[in-house]
C-alpha angles and dihedrals in degrees: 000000000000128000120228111236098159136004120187129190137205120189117197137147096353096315141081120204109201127209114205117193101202136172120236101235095173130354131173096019134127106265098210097065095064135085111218094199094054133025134125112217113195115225087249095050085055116095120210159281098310124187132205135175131202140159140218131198103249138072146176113274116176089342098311135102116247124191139015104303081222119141107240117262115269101284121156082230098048095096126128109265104189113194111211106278082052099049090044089057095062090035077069098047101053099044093052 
């Protein structure tokens, strides 16, 4: 389970990949033990940052959204391939 502390966006050419910092509340535990209304993590028990990247079909075009906003279906090559002014967007965003 991973708590969301920052999400950043960039839309290009039909398609917005997503980075999500997140912190690691609790990883490698056994989900059933823990109740997801109530529980106290201590700053040492929380593991980060984490990032992950994803991408969704749609984009801003002239100041309005295009596409579906869907993720793409499970696929081993839907990955998020970011080219260089992408990457050095989220280069930014993370470093800040």
């Amino acid at each position: 389970m991973c708590e969301v502390m920052d999400v950043w966006c960039y839309s290009d050419n039909d398609w917005t990949p997503i980075l999500f910092r997140l912190n690691g509340l609790f990883i490698e535990e056994d989900q059933a033990k823990v109740n997801r209304n109530d529980f106290i993590r201590m700053d040492k028990d929380i593991d980060g940052p984490i990032y992950e990247f994803l991408y969704l079909n749609g984009s801003i075009k002239g100041g309005k959204i295009t596409g579906s906003w869907a993720s793409p279906p499970v696929s081993p090559t839907n990955t998020a391939l970011l080219w260089p002014e992408t990457l050095n967007y989220f280069f930014q965003c993370i470093v800040v």
